[in-house]
ROLO-836107 format. One record per residue: x, z, y of N, C-alpha, C, O in turn; chain; residue in three letters. Coordinates in nm, 2 decimals, padded with zeros to 4 digits. Layout:
<marpas>
     n_x     n_z     n_y    ca_x    ca_z    ca_y     c_x     c_z     c_y     o_x     o_z     o_y  cadena  residuo
       X       Z       Y       X       Z       Y       X       Z       Y       X       Z       Y       A      ala
...
</marpas>
This chain:
<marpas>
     n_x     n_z     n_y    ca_x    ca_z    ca_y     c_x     c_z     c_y     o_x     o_z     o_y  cadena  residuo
  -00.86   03.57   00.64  -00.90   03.50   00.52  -00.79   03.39   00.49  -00.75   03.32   00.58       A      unk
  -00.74   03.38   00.35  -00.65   03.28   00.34  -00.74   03.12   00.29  -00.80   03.09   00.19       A      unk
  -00.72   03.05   00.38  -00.78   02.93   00.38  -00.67   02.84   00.32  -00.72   02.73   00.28       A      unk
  -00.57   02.85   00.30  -00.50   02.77   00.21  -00.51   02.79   00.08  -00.53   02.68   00.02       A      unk
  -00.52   02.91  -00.01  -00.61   02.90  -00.15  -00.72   02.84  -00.17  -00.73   02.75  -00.25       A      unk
  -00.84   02.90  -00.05  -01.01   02.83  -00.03  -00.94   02.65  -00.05  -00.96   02.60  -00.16       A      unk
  -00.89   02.58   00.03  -00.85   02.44   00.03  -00.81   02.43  -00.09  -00.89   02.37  -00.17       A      unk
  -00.71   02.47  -00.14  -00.66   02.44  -00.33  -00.73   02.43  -00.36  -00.76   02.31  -00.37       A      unk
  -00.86   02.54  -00.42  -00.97   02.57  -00.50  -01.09   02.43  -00.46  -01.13   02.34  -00.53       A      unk
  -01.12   02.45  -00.34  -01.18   02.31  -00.29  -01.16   02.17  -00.35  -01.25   02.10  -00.39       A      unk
  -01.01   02.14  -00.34  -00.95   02.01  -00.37  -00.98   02.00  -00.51  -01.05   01.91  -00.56       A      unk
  -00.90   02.13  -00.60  -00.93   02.10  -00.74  -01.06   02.12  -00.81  -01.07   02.11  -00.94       A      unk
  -01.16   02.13  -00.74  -01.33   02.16  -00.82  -01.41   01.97  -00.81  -01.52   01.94  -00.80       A      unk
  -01.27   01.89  -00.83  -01.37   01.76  -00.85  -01.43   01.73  -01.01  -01.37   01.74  -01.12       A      unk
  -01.56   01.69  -00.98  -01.58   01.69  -01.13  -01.52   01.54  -01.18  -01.48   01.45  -01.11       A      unk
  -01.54   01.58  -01.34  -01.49   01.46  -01.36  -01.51   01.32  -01.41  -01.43   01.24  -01.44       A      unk
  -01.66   01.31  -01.40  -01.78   01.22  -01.37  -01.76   01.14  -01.25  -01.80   01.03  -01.25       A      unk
  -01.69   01.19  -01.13  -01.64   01.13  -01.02  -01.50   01.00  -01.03  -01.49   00.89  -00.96       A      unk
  -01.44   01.04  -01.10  -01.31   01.01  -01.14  -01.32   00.84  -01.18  -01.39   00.82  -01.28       A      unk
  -01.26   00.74  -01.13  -01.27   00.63  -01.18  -01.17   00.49  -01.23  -01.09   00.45  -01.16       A      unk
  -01.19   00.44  -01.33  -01.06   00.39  -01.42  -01.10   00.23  -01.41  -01.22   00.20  -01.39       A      unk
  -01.01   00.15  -01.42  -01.00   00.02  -01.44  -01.06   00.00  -01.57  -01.00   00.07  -01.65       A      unk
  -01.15  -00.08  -01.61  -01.17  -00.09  -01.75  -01.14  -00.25  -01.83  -01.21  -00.35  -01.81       A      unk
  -01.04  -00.24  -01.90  -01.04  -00.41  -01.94  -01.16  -00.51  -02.02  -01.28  -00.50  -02.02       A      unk
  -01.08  -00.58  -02.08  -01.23  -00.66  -02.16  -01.32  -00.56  -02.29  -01.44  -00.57  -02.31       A      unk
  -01.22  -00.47  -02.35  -01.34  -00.39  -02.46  -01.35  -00.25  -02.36  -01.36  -00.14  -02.41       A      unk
  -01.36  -00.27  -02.24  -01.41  -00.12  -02.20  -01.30  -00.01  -02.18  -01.34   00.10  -02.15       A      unk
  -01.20  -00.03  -02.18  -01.08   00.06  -02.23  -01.02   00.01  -02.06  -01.06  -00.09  -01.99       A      unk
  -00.89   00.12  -02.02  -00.81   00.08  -01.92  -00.73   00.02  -01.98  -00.74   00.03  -02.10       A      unk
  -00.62  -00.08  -01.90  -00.57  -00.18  -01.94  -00.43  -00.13  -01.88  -00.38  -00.19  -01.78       A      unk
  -00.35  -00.02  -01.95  -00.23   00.03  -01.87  -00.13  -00.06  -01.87  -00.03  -00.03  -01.81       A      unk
  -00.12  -00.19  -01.93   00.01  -00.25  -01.94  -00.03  -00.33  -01.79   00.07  -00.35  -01.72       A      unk
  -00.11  -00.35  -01.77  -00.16  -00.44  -01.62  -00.19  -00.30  -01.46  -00.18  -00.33  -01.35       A      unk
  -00.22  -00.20  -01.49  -00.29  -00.15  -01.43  -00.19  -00.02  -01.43  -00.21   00.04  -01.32       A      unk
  -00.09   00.05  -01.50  -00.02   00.12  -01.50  -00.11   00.27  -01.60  -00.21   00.25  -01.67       A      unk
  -00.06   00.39  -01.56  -00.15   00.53  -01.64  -00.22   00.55  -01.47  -00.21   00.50  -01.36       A      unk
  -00.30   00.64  -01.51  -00.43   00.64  -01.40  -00.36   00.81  -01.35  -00.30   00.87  -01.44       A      unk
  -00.38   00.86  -01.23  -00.31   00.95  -01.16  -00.46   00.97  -01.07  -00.52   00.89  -01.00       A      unk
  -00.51   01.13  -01.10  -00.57   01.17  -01.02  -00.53   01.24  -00.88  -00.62   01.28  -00.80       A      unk
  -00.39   01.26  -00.87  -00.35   01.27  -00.77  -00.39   01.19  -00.65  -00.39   01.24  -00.54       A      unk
  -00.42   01.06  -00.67  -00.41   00.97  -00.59  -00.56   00.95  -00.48  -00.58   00.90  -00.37       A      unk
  -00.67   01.03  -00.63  -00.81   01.06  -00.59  -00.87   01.18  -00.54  -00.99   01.19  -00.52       A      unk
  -00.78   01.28  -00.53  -00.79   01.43  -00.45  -00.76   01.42  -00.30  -00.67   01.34  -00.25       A      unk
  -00.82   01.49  -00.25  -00.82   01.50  -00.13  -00.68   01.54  -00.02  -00.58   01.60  -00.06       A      unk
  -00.68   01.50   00.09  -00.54   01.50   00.09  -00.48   01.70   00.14  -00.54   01.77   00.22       A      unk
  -00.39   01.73   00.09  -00.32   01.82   00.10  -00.32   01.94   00.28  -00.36   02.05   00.31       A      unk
  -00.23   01.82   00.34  -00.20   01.85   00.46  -00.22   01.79   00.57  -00.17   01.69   00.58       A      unk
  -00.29   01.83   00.67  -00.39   01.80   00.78  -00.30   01.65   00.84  -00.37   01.55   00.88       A      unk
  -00.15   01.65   00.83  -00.08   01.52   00.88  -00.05   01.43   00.79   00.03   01.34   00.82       A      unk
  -00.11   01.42   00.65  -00.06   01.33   00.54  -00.17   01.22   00.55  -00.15   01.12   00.48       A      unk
  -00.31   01.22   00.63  -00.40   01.12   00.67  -00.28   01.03   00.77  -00.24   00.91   00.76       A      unk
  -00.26   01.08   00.83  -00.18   01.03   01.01  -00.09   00.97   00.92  -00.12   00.86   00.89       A      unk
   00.03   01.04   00.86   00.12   00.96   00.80   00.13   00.83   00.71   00.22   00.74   00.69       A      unk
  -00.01   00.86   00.65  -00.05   00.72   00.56  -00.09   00.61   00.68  -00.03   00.51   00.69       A      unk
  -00.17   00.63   00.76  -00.21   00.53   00.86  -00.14   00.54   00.99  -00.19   00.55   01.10       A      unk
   00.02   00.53   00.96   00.10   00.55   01.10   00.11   00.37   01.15   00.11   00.32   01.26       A      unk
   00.13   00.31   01.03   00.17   00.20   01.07   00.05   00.07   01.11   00.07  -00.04   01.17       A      unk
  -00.04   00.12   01.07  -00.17   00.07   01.11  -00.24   00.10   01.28  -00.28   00.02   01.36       A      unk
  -00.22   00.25   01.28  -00.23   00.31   01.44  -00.17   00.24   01.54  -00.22   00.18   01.64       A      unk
  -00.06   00.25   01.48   00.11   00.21   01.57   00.05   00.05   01.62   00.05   00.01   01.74       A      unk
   00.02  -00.02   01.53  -00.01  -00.17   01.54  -00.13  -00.17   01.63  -00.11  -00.24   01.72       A      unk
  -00.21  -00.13   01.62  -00.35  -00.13   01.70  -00.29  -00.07   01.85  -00.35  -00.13   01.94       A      unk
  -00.19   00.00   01.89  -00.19   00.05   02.00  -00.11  -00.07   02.08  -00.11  -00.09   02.20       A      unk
  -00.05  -00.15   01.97   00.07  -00.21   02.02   00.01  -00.35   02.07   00.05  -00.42   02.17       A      unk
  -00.08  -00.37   01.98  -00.20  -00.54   01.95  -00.27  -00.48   02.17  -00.25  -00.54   02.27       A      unk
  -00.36  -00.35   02.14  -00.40  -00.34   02.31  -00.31  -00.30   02.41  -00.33  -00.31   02.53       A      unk
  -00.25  -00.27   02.38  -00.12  -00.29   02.52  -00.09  -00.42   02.52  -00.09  -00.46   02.64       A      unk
  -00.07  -00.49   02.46   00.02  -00.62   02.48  -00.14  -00.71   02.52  -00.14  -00.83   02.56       A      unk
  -00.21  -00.66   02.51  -00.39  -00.77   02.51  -00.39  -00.75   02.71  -00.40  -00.83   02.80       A      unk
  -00.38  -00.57   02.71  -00.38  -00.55   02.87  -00.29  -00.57   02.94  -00.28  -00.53   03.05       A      unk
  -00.20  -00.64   02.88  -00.04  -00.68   03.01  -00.03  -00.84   03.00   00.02  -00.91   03.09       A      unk
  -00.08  -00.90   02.86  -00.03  -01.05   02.90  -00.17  -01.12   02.82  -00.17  -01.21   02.73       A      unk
  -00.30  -01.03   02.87  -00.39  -01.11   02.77  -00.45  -01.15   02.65  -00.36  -01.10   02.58       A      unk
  -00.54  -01.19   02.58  -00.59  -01.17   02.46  -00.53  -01.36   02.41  -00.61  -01.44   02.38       A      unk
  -00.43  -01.39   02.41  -00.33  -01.47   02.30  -00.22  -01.43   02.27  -00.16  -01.46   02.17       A      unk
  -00.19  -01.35   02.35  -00.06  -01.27   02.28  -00.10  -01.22   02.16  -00.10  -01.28   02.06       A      unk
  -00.14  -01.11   02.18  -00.19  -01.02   01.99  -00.24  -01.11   01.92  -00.22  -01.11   01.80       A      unk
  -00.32  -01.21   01.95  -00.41  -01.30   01.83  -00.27  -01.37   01.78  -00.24  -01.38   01.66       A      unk
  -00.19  -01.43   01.88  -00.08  -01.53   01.81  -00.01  -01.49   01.75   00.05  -01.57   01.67       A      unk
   00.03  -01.29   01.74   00.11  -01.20   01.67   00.02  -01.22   01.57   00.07  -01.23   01.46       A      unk
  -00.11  -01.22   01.58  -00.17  -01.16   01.42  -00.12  -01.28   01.32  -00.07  -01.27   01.21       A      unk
  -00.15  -01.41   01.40  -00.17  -01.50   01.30  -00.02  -01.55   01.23   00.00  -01.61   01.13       A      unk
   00.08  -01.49   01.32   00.21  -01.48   01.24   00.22  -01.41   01.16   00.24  -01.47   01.05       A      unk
   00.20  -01.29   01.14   00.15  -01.15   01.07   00.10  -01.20   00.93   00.15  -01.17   00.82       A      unk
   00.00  -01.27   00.97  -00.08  -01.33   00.85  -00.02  -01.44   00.78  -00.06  -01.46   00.66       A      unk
   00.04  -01.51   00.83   00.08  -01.61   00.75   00.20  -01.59   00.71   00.24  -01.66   00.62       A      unk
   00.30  -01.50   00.75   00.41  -01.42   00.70   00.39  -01.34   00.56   00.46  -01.36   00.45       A      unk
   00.30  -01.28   00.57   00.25  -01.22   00.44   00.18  -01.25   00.35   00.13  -01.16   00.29       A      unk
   00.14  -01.39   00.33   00.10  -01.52   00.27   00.21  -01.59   00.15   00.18  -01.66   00.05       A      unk
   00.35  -01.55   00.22   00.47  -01.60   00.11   00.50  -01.50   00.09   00.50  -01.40   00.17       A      unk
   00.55  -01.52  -00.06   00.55  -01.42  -00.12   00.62  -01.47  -00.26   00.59  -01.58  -00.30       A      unk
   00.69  -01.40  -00.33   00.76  -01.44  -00.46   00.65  -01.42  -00.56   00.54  -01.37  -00.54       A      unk
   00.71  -01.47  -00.71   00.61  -01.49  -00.83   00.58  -01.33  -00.85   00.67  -01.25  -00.83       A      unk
   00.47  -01.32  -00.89   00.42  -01.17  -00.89   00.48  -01.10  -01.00   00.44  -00.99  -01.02       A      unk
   00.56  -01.14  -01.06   00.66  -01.02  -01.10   00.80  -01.01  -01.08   00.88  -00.96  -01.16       A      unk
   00.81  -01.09  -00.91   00.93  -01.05  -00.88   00.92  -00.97  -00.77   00.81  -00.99  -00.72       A      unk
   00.98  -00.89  -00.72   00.96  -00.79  -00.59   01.02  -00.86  -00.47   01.13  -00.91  -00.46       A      unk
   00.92  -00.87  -00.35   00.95  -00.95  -00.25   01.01  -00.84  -00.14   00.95  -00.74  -00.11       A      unk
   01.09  -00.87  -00.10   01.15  -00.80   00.06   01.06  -00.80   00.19   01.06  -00.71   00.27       A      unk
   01.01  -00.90   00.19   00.91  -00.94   00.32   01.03  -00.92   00.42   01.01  -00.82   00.48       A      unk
   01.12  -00.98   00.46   01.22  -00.95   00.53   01.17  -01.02   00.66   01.18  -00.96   00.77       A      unk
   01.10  -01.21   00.66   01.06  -01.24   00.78   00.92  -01.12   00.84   00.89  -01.12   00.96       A      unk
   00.85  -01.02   00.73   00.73  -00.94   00.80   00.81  -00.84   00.93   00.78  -00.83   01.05       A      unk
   00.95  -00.76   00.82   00.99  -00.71   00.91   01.11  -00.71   01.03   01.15  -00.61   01.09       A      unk
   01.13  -00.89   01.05   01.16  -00.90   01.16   01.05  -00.92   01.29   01.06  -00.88   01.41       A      unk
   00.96  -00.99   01.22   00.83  -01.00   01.33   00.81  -00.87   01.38   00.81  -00.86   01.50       A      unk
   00.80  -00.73   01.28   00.79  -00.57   01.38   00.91  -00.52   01.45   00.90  -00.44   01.53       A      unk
   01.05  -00.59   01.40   01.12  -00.54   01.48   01.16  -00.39   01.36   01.21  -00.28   01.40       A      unk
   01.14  -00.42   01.23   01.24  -00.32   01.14   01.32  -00.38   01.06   01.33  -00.34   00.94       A      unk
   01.40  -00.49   01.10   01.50  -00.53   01.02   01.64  -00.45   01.04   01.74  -00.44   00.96       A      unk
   01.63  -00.41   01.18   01.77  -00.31   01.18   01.80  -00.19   01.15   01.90  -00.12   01.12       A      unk
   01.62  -00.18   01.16   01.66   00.03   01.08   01.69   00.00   00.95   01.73  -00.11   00.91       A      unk
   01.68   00.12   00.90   01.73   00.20   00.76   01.64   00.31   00.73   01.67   00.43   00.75       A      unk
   01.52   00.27   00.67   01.44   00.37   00.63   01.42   00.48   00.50   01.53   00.52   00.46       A      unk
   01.33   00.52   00.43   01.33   00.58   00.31   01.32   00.50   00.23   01.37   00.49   00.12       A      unk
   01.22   00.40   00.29   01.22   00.28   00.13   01.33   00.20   00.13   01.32   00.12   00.03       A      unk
   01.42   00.18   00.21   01.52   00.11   00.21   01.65   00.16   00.10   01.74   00.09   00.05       A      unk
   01.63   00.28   00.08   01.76   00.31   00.06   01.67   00.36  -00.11   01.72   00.31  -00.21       A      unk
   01.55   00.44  -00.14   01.49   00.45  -00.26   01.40   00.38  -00.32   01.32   00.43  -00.40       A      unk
   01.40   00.23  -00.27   01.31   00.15  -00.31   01.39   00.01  -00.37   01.37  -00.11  -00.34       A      unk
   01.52   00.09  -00.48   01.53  -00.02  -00.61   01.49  -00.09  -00.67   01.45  -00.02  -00.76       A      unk
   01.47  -00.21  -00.70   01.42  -00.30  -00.74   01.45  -00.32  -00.91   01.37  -00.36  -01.00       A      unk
   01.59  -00.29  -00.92   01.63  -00.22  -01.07   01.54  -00.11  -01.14   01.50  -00.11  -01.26       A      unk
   01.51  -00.01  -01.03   01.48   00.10  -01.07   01.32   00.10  -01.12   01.27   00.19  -01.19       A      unk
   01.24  -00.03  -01.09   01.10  -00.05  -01.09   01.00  -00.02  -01.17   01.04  -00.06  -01.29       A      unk
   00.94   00.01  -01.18   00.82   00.02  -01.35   00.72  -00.05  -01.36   00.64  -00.04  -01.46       A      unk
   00.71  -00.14  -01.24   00.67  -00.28  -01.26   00.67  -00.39  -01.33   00.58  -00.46  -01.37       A      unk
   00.81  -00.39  -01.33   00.85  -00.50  -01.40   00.79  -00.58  -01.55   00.82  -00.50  -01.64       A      unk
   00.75  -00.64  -01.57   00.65  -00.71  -01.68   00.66  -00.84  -01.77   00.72  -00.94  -01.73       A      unk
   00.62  -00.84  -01.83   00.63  -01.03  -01.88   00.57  -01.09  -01.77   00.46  -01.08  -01.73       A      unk
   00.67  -01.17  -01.74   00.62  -01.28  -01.64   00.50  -01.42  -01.67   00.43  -01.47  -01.58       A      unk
   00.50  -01.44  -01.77   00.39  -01.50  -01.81   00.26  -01.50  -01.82   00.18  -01.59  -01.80       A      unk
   00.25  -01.33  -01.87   00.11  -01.22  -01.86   00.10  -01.23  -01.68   00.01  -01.29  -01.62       A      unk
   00.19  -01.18  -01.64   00.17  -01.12  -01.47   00.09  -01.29  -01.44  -00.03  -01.32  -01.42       A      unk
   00.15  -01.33  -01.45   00.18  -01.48  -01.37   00.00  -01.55  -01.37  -00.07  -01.59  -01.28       A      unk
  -00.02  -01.54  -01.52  -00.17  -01.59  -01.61  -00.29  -01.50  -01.49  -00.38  -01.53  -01.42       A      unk
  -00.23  -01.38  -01.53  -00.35  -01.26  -01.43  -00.37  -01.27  -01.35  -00.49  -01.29  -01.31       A      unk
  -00.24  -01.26  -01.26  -00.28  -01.32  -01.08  -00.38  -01.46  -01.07  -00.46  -01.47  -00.97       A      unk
  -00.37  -01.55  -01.15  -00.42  -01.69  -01.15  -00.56  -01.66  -01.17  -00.65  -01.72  -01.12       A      unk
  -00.57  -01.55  -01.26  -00.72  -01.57  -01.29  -00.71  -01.64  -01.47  -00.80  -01.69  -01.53       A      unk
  -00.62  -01.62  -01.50  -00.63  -01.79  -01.65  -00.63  -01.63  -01.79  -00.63  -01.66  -01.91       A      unk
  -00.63  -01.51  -01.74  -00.62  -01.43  -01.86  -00.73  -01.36  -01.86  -00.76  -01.28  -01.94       A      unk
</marpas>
């Protein structure tokens, strides 16, 4: 039996009563804040390793937080977290794109060269917004 069709057919029979949108102040989506809505994002996932790959760097951290708990103790990982956390606490005005450069020296990827490194332009963004609007929203003041 071909179980890769059965999966297609599976994935695409969501109704679309399921499907769910940001709604601004008259009830409507609010695409200049919120972008166009992509049901892609709400279908199930494709390929049995695209779960694992979305949560690799989460995994990776949890294995790394109890190893380091069973070799030198439970203040090592808490003292990593609370760097962790207060690292990703600064952060530029919300419609500028932040590097997080001290996040990724704390993991130890400041020397690679990854995919978002090299396709993750800051020019290229569709982000980018009136800063005023962005700025008001994040605050809460719009």
């Amino acid at each position: 039996m071909n179980t890769r069709g059965l999966g297609s057919q599976l994935k695409d029979s969501i109704p679309v009563g399921e499907l769910s949108c940001q709604s601004g102040a008259y009830g409507l989506q609010d695409t200049l804040r919120t972008g166009f809505t992509s049901v892609k994002n709400e279908l199930l996932p494709c390929h049995p390793l695209e779960l694992s790959e979305k949560n690799f760097q989460a995994n990776e951290e949890k294995t790394n937080f109890s190893t380091l708990r069973n070799i030198q103790g439970i203040h090592a990982p808490l003292k990593l977290q609370m760097e962790y956390k207060a690292v990703k606490q600064v952060q530029r005005l919300p419609f500028l794109q932040s590097s997080n450069i001290a996040l990724d020296t704390l993991r130890g990827n400041d020397e690679c060269i990854g995919f978002e490194d090299i396709l993750n332009d800051p020019s290229q963004s569709e982000v980018m917004g009136e800063p005023h609007v962005m700025l008001e929203h994040s605050l809460g003041l719009w």
